[in-house]
Backbone as JSON, one array per atom type, in Angstrom:
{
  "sequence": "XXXXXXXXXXXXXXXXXXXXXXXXXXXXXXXXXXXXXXXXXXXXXXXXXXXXXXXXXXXXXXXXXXXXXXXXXXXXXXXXXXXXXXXXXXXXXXXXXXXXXXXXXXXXXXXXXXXXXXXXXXXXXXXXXXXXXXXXXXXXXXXXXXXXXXXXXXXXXXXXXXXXXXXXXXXXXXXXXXXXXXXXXXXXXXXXXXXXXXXXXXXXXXXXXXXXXXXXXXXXXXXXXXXXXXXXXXXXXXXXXXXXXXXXXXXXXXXXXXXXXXXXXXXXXXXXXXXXXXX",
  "N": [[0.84, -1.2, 0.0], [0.25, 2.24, -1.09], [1.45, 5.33, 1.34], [-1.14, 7.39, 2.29], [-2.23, 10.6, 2.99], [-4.77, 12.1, 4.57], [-6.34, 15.51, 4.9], [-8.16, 16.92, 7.47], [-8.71, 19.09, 8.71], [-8.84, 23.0, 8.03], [-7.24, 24.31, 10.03], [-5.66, 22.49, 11.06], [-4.26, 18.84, 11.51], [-4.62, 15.4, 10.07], [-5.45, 12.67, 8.46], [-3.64, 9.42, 8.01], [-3.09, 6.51, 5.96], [-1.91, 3.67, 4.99], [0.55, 2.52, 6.11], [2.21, 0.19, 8.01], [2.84, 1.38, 11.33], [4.12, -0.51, 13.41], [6.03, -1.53, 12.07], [9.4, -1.06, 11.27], [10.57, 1.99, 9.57], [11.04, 2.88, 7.01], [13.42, 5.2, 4.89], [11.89, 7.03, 2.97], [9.35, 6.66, 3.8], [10.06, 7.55, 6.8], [10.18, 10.44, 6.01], [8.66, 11.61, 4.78], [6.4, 11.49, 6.42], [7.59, 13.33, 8.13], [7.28, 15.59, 6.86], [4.89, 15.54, 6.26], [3.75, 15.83, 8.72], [5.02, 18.74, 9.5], [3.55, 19.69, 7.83], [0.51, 19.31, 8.92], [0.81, 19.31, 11.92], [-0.57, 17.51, 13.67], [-0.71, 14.25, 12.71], [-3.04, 11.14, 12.37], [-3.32, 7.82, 13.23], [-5.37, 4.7, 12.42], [-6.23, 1.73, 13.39], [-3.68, 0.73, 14.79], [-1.62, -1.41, 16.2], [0.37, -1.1, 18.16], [2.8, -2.22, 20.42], [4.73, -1.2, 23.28], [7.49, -1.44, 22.84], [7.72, -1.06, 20.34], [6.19, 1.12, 19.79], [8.0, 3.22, 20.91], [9.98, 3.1, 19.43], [9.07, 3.85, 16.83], [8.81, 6.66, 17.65], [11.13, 7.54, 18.04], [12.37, 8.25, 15.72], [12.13, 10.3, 15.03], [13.71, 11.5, 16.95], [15.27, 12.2, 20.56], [14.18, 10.81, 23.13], [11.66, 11.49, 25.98], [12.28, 11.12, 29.46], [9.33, 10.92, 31.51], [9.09, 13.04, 34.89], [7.03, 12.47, 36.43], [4.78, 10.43, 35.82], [3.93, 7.36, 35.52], [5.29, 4.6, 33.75], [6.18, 2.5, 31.05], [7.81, -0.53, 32.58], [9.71, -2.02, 31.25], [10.51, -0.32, 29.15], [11.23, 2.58, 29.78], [10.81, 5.03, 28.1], [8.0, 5.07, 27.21], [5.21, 6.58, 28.74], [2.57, 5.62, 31.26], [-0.49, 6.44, 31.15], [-2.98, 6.17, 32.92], [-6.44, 6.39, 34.1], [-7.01, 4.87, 36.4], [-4.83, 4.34, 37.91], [-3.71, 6.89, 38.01], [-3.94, 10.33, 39.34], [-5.15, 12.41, 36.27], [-5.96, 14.66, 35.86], [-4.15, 16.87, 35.25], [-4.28, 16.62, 32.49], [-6.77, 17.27, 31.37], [-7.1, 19.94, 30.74], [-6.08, 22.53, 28.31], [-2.83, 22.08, 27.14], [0.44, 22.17, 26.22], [2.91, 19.77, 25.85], [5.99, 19.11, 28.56], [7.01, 22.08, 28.78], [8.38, 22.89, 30.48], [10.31, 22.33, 30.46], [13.71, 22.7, 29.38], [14.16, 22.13, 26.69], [11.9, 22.16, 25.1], [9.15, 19.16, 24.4], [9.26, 18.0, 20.89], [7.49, 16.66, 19.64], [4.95, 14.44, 20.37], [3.77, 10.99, 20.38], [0.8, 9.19, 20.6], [-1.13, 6.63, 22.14], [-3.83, 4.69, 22.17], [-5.12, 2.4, 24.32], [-7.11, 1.21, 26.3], [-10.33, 2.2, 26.08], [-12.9, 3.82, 27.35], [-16.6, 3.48, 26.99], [-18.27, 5.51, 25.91], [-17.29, 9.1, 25.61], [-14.35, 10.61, 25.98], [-12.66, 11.49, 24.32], [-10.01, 13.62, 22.48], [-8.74, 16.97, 21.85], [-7.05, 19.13, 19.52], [-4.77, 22.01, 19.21], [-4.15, 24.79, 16.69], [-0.86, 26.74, 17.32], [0.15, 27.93, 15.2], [-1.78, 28.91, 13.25], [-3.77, 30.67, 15.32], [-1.75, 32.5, 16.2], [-1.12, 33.97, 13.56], [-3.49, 34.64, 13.28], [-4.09, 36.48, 15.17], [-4.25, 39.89, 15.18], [-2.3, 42.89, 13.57], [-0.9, 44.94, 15.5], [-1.35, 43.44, 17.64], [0.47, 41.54, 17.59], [2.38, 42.49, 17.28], [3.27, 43.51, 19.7], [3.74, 40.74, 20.85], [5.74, 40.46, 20.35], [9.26, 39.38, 21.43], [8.76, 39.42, 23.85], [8.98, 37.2, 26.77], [7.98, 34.04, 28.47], [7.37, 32.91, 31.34], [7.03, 29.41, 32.67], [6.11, 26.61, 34.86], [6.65, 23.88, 35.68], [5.07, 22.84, 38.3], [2.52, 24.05, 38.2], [0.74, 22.27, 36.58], [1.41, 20.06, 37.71], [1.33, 19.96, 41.07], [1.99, 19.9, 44.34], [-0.11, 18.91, 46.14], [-1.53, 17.37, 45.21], [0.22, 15.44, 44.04], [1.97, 14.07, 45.64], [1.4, 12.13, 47.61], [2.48, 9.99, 49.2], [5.32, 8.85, 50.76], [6.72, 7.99, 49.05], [5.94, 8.81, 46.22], [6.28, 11.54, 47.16], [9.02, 12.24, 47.17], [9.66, 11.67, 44.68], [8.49, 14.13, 43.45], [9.44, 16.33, 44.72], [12.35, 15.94, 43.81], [11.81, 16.15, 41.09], [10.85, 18.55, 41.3], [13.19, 20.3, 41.72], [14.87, 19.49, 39.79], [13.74, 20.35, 37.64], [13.13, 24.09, 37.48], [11.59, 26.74, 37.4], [11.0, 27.99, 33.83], [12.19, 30.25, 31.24], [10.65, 31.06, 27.95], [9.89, 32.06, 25.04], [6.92, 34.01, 23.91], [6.2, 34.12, 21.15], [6.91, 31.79, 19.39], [9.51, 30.66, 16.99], [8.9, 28.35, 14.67], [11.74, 25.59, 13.9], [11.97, 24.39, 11.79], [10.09, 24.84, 9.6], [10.06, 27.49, 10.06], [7.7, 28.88, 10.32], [5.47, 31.31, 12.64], [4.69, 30.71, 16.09], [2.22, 30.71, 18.41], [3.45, 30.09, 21.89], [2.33, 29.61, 24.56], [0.66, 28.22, 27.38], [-2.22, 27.01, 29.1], [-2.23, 25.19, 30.61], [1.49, 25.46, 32.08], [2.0, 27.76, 32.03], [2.75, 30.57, 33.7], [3.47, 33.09, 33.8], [3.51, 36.51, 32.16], [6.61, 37.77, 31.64], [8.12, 40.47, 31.13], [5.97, 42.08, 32.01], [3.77, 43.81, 34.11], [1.97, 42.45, 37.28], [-0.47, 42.61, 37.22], [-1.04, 43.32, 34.25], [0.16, 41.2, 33.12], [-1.31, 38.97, 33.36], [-3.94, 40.05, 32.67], [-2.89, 39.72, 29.81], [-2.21, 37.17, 28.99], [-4.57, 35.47, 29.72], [-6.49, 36.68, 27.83], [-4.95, 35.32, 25.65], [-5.38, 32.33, 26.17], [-7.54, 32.08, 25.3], [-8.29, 32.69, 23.2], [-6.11, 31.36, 21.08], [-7.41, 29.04, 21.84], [-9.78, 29.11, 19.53], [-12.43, 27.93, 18.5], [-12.36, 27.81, 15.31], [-9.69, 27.0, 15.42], [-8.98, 24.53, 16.04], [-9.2, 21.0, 16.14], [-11.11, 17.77, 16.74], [-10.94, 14.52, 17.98], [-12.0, 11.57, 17.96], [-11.61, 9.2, 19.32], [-10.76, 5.48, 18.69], [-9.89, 2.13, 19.79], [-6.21, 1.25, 19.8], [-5.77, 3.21, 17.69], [-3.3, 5.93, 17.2], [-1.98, 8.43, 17.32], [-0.42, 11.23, 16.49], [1.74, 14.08, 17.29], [3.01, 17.7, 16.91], [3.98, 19.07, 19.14], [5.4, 21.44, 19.42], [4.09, 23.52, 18.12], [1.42, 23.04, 18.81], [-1.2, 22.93, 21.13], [-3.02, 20.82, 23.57], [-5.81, 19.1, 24.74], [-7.1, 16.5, 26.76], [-10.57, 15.39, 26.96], [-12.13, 14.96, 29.73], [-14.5, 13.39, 30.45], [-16.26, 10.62, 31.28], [-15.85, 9.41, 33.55], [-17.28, 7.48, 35.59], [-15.7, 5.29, 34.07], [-12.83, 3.93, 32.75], [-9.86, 4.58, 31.13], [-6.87, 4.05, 29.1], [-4.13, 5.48, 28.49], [-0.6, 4.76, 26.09], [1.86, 7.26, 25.85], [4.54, 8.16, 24.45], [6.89, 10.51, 24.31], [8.73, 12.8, 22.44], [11.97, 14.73, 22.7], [12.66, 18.27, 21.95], [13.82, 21.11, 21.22], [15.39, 24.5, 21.92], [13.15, 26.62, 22.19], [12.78, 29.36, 20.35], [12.52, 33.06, 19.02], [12.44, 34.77, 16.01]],
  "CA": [[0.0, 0.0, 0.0], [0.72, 3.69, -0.81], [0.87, 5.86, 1.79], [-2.01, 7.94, 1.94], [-2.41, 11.49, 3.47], [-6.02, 13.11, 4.47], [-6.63, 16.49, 5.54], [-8.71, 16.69, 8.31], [-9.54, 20.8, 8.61], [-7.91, 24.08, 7.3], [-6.14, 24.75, 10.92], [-4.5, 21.49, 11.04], [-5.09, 17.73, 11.56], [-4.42, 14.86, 8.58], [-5.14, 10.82, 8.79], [-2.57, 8.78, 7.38], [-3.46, 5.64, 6.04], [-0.52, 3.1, 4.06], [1.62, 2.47, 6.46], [1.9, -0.25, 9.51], [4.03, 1.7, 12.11], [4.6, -1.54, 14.22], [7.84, -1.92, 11.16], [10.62, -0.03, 10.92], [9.85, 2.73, 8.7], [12.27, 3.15, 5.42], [13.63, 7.05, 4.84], [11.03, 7.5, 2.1], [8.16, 6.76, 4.73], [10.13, 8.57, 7.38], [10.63, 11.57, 5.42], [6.96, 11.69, 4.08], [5.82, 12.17, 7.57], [8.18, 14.42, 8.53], [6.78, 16.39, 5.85], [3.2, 16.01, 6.7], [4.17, 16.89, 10.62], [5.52, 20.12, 9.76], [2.21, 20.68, 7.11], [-0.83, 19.52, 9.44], [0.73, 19.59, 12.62], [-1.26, 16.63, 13.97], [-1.25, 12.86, 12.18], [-3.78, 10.23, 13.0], [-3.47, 6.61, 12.2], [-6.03, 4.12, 12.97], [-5.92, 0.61, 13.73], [-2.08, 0.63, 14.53], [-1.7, -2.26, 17.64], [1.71, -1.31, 18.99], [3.14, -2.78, 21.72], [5.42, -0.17, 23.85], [8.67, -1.2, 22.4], [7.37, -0.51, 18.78], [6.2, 2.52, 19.79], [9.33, 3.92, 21.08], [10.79, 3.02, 18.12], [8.45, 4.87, 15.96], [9.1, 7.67, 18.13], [12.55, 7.94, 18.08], [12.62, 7.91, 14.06], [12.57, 11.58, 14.61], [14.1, 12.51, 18.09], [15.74, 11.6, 21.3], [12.84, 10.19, 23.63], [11.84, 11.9, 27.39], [11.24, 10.24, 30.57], [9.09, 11.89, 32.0], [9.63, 12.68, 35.88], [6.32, 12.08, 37.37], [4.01, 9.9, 35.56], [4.21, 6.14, 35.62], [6.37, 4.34, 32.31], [6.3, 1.16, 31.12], [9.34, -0.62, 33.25], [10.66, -2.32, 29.99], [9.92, 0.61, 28.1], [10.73, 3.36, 30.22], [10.11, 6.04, 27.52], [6.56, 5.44, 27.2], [4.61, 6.87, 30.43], [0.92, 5.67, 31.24], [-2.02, 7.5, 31.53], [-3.88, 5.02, 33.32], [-7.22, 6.95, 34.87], [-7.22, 3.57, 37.26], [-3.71, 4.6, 38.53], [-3.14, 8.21, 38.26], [-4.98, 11.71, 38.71], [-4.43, 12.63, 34.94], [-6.68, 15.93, 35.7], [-3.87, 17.98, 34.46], [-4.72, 16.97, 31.15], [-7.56, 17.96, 31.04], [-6.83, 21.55, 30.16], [-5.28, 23.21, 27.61], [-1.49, 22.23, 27.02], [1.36, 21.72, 25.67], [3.69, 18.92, 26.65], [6.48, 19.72, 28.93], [7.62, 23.59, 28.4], [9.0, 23.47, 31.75], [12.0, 21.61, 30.19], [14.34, 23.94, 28.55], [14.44, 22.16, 25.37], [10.32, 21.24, 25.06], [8.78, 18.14, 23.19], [9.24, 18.31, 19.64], [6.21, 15.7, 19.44], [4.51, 13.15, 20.94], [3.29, 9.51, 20.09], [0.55, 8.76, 21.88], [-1.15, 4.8, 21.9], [-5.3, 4.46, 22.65], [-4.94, 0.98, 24.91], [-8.13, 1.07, 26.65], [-10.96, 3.56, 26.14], [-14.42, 4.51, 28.17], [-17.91, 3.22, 25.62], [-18.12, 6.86, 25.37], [-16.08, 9.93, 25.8], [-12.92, 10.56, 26.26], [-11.96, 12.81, 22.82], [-8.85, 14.53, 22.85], [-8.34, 17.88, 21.0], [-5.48, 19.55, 19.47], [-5.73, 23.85, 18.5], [-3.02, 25.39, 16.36], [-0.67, 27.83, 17.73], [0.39, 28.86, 13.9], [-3.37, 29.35, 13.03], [-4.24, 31.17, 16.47], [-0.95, 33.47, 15.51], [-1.74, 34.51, 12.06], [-5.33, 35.51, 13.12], [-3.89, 37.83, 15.82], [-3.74, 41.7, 14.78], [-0.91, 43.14, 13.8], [-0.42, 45.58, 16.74], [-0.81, 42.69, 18.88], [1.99, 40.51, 17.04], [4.19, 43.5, 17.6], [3.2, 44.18, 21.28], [4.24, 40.22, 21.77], [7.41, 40.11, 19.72], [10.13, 39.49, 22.02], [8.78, 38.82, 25.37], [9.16, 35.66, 27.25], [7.01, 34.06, 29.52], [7.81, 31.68, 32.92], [6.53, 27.84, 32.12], [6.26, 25.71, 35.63], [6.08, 22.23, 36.44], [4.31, 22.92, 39.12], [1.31, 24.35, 38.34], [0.31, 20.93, 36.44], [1.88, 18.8, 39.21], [1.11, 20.65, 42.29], [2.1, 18.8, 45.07], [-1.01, 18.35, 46.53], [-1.95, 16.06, 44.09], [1.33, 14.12, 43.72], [2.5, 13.69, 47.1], [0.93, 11.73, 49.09], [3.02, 8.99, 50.16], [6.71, 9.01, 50.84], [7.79, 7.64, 47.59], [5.58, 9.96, 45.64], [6.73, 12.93, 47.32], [10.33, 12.09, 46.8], [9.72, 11.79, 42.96], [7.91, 15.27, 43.31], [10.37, 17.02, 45.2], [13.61, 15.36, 43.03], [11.07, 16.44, 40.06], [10.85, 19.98, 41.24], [14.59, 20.54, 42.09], [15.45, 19.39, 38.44], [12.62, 21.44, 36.52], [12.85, 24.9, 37.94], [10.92, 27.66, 36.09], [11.93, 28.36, 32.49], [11.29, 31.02, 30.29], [10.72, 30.93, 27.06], [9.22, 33.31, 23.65], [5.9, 34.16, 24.16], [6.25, 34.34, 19.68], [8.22, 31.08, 18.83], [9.61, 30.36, 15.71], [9.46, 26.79, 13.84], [13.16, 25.33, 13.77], [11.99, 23.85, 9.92], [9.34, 25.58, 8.61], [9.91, 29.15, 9.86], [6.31, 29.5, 11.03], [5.23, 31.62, 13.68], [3.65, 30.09, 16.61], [1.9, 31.07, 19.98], [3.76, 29.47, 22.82], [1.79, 29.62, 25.82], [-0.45, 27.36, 27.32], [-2.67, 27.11, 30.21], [-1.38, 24.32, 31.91], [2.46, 25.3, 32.29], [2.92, 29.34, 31.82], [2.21, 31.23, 34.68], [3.39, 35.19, 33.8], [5.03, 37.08, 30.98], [7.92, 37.98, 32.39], [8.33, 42.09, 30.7], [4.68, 42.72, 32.37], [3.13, 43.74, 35.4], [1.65, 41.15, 37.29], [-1.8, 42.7, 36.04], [-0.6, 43.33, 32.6], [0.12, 39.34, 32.17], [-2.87, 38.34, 33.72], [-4.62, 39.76, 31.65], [-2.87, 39.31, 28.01], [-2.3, 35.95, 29.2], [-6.21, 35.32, 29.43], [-6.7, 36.72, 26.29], [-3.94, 34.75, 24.53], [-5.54, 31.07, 26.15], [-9.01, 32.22, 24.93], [-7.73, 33.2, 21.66], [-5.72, 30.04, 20.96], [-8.45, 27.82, 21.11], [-11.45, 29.58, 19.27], [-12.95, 26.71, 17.62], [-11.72, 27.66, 14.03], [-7.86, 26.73, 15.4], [-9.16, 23.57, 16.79], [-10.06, 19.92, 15.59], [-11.82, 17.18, 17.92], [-10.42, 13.1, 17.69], [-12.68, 10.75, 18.74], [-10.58, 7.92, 19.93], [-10.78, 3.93, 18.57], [-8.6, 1.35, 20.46], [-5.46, 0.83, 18.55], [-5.53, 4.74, 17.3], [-2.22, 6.67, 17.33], [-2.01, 10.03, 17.72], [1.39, 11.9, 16.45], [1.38, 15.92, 17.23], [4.05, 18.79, 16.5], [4.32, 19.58, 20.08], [5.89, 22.79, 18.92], [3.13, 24.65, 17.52], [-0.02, 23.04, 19.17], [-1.65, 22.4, 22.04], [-4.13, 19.59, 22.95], [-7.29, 18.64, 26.05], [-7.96, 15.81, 26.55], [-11.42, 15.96, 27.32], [-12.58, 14.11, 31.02], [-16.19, 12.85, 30.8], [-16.07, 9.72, 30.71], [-16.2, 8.78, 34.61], [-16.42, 6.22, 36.28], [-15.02, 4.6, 33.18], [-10.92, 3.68, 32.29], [-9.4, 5.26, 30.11], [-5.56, 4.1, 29.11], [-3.46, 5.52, 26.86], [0.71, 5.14, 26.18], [2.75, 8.15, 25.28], [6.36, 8.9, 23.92], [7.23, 12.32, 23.77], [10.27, 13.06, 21.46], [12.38, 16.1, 22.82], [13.14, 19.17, 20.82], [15.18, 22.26, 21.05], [15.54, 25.67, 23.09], [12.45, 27.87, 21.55], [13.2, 30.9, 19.64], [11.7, 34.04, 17.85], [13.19, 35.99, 15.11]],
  "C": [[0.88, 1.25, 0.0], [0.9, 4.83, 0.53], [0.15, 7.17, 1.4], [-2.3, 8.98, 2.81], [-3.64, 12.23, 3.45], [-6.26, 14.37, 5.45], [-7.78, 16.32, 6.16], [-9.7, 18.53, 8.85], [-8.63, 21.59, 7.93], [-6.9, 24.08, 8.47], [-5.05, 23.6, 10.86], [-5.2, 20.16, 11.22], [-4.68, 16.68, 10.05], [-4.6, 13.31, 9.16], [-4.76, 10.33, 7.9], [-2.74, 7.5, 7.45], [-2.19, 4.7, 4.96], [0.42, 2.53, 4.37], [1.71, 1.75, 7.49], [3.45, 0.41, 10.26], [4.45, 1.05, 13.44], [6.15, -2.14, 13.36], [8.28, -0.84, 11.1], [10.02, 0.54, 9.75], [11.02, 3.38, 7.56], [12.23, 4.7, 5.62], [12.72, 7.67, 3.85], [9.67, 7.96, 3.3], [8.49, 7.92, 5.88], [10.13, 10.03, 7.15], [9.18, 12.24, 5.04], [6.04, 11.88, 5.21], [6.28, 13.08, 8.34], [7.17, 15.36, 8.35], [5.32, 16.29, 6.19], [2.84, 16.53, 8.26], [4.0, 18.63, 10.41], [4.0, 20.86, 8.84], [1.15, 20.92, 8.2], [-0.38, 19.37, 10.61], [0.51, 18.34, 13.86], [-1.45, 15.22, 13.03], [-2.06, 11.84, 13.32], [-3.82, 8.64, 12.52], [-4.38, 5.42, 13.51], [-5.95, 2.69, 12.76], [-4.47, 0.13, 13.73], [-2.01, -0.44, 16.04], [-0.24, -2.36, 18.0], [1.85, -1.8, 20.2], [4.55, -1.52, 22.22], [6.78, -0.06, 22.86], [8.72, -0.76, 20.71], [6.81, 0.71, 18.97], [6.98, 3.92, 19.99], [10.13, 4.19, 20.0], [10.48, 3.95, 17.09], [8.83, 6.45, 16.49], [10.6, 8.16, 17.87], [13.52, 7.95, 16.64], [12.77, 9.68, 13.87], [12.82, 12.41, 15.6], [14.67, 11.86, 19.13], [14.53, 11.63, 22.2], [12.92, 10.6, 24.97], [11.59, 10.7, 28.08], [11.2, 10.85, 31.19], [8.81, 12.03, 33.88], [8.55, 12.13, 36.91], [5.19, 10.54, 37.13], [4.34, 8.16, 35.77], [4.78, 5.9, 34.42], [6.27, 2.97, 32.57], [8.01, 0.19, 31.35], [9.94, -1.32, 32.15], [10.75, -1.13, 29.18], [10.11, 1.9, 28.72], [10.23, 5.07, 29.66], [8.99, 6.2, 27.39], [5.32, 5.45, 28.35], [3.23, 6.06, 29.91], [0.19, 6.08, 31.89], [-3.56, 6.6, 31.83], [-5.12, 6.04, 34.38], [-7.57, 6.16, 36.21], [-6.0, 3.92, 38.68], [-3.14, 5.62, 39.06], [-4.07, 8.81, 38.02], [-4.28, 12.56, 37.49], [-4.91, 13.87, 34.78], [-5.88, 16.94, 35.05], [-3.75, 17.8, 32.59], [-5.69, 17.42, 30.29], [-8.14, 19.72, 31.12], [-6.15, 21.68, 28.77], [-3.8, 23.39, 27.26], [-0.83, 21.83, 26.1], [2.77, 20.77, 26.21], [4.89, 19.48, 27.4], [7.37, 20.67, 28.56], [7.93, 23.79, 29.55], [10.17, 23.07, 31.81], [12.57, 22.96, 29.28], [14.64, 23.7, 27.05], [12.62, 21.29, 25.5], [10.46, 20.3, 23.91], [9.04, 18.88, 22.1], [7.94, 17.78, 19.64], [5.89, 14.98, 20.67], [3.54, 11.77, 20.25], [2.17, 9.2, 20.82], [-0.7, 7.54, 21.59], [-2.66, 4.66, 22.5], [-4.79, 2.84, 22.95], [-6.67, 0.37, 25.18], [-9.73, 2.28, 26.59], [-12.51, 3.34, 26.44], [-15.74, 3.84, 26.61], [-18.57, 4.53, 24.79], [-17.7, 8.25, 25.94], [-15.07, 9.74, 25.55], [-11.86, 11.26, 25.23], [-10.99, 13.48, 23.46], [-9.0, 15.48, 21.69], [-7.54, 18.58, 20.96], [-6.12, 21.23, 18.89], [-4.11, 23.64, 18.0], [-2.57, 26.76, 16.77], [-0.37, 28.48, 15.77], [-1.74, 29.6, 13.42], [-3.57, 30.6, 14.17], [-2.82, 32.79, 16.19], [-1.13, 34.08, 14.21], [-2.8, 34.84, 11.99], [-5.11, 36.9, 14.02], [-3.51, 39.41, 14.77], [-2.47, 42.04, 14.6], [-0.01, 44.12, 14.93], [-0.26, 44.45, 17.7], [0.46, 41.7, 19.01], [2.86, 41.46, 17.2], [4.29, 43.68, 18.74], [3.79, 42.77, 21.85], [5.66, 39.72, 21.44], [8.26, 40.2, 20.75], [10.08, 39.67, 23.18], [8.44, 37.59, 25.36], [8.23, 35.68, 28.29], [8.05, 32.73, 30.45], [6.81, 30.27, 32.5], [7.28, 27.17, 33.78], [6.02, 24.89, 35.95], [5.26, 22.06, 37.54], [3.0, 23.43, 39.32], [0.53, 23.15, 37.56], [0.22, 19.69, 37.32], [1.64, 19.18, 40.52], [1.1, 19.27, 43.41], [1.02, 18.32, 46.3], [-2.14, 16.85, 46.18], [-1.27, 15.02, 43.83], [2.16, 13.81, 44.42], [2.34, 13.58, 48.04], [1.27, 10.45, 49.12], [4.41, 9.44, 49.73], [7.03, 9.12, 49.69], [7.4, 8.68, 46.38], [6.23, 11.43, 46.0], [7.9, 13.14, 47.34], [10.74, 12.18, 45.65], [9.3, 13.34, 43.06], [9.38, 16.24, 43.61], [11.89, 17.37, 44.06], [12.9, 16.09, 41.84], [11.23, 18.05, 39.87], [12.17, 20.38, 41.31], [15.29, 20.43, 40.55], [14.95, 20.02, 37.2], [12.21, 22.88, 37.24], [12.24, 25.59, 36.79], [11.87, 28.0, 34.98], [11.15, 29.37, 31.91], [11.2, 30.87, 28.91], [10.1, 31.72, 25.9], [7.82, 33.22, 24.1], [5.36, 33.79, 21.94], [7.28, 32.93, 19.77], [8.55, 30.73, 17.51], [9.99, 28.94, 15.1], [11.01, 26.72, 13.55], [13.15, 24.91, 12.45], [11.64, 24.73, 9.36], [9.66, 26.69, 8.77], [8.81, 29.86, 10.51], [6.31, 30.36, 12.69], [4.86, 31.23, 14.48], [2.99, 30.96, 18.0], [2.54, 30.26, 20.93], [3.55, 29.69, 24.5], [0.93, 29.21, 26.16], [-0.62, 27.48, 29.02], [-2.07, 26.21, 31.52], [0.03, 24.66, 32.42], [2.67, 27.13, 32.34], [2.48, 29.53, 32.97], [2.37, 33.24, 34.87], [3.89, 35.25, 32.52], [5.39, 38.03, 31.56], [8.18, 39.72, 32.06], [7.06, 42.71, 31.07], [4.64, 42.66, 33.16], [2.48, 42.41, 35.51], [0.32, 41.12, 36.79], [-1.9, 42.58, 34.59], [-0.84, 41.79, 32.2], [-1.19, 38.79, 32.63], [-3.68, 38.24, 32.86], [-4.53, 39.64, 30.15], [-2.62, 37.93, 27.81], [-3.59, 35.25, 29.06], [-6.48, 35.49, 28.23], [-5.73, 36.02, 25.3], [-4.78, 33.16, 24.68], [-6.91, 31.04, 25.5], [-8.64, 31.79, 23.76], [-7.04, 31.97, 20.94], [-6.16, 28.84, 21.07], [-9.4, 27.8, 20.83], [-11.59, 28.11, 18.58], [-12.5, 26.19, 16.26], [-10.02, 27.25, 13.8], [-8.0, 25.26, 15.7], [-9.46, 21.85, 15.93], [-9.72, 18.52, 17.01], [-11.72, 15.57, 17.48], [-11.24, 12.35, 18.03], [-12.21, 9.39, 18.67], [-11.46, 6.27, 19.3], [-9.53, 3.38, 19.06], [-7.78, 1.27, 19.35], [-4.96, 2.17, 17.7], [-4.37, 4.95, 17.72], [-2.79, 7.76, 16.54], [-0.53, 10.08, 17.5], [1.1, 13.25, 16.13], [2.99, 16.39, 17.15], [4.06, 19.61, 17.85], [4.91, 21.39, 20.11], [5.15, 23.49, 18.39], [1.78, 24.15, 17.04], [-0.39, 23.01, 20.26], [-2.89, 21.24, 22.12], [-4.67, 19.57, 24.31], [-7.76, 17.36, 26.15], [-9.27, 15.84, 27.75], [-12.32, 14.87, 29.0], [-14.1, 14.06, 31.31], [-16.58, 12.32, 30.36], [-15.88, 8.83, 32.13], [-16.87, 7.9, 34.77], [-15.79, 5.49, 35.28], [-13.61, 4.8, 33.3], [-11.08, 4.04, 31.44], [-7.63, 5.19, 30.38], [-4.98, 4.49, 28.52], [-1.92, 5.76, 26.7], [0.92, 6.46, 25.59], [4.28, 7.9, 25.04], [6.59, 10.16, 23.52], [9.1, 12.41, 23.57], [10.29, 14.73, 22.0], [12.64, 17.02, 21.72], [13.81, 20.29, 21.35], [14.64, 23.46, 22.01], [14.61, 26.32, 22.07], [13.01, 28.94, 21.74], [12.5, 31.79, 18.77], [12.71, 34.64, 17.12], [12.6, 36.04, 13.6]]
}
């Protein structure tokens, strides 16, 4: 089979059908999704039945692979965390983010593996920061050229939530000590394409850094509004076996929590990427 590329909306989004990414993936194939990464931002491929260590693999076809400091990971596997609703409070995903920007070189991407999923709910959605940038005004693209904002691990992880027993609050602690606040462009610029993006998300920023503390408050508010009107947005509705591959770099994503009392599992691999920059 060919592979086969479908657009999914104007902001971003594409399902990719042609290709089993449980095999090693030749430089034609790898290259051909590169290339549709950097177009739609978001690929979707459906009925893909990886098993962790094939998923890593896929992952690491275009990056060096996190582990990430709080979540659980599969112990053969420790690049790919799980998001077990059985195991862990996953509540901070259900907001508005972008994978960790509290590292100083954020995800490039992420991989991420539908295991088990709820009879109904449980949709994840992705917004584009290039879309959500290119609709802003041009006074306001000049008012955010060249300020940085603060990104903390701790307002996702708050240790009320992830330290309550010894061993937990030892990972937390060790967690916080090694991820202090970072700043980073409020404007970032694609390391391929060039594109502009928005880089600030609800879950991880907490000020911009060249503003009062009113000032960011409120252009901060108006930037998380603004970044996920509907027309930046598109809405997944999960089948077991689904993979999910995003551009970490110039989106954000929700997944959406209502879907209680039900499980809901799903692996990740998040591929690192580089020190954001504007110019």
């Amino acid at each position: 089979m060919s592979l086969t590329i479908t657009p999914l909306s104007a902001a971003l989004g594409a399902q990719i059908s042609g290709v089993d990414i449980s095999q090693p993936l030749d430089s034609e194939q790898r290259d051909t999704l590169e290339q549709a990464l950097l177009q739609h931002q978001v690929l979707f491929f459906r009925d893909q039945p990886i098993d962790p260590q094939q998923q890593a693999r896929f992952a690491a076809n275009f990056g060096e692979l996190h582990i990430h400091p709080i979540y659980p990971n599969v112990p053969e596997q420790p690049e790919v965390l799980i998001l077990d609703t059985a195991q862990t409070d996953v509540r901070d995903n259900a907001i508005w983010h972008t994978d960790v920007t509290f590292l100083p070189t954020p995800a490039l991407g992420a991989v991420l593996s539908a295991k088990l999923l709820p009879a109904f709910g449980g949709d994840t959605l992705w917004a584009s920061g290039i879309a959500a940038y290119e609709a802003l005004s041009e006074p306001m693209k000049q008012l955010l050229q060249g300020l940085t904002a603060t990104h903390e691990f701790i307002k996702s992880f708050p240790l009320e939530r992830f330290g309550n027993t010894p061993e937990d609050l030892a990972r937390w602690e060790e967690a916080k000590r090694k991820n202090p606040p970072r700043s980073h462009p409020v404007i970032r610029t694609h390391p391929v394409s060039g594109r502009k993006s928005l880089f600030v998300n609800e879950g991880f920023t907490t000020r911009i850094n060249e503003l009062s503390d009113s000032e960011s408050e409120v252009i901060l508010k108006l930037l998380f509004a603004h970044a996920t009107r509907p027309e930046f947005t598109l809405r997944w509705r999960w089948q077991t076996n689904d993979v999910a591959f995003w551009d970490n770099r110039v989106t954000q994503h929700y997944a959406v929590d209502d879907y209680r009392p039900q499980r809901r599992v799903m692996h990740r691999a998040t591929i690192l990427g580089d020190v954001p920059f504007f110019r």
